[in-house]
N, C-alpha and C positions, 0 to 999 in steps of 0.2 A: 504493500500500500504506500510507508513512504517512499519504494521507489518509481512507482507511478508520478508521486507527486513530484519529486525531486526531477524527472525528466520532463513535466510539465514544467517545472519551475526554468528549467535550464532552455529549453524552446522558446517560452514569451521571453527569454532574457535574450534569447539569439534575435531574436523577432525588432524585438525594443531597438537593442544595437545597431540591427540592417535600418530601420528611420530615422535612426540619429545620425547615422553617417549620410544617408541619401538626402534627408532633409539640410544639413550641411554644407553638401557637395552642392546642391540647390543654391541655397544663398549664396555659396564662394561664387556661384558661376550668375546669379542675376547681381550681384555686387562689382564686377570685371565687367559686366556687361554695360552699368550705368554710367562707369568710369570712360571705359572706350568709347561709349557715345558724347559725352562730352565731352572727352578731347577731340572726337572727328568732329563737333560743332564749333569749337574752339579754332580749328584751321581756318 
């Protein structure tokens, strides 16, 4: 039983991690996006 639980436990934790990273990678890339657009407006 708790190793049932313990592999649920470890799953939502892998799960968590994969949208903390992608939601990240997100921001790093619409953050680079806003920059380069103002410097191409900037020319």
């Amino acid at each position: 039983m708790t190793v049932c639980l313990g592999i649920l436990h470890v799953h939502s934790f892998k799960i968590t991690c994969q949208l903390i990273i992608k939601s990240t990678l997100y921001l790093y890339v619409i953050y680079h996006w806003f920059h380069l657009i103002k410097i191409i407006q900037m020319c």
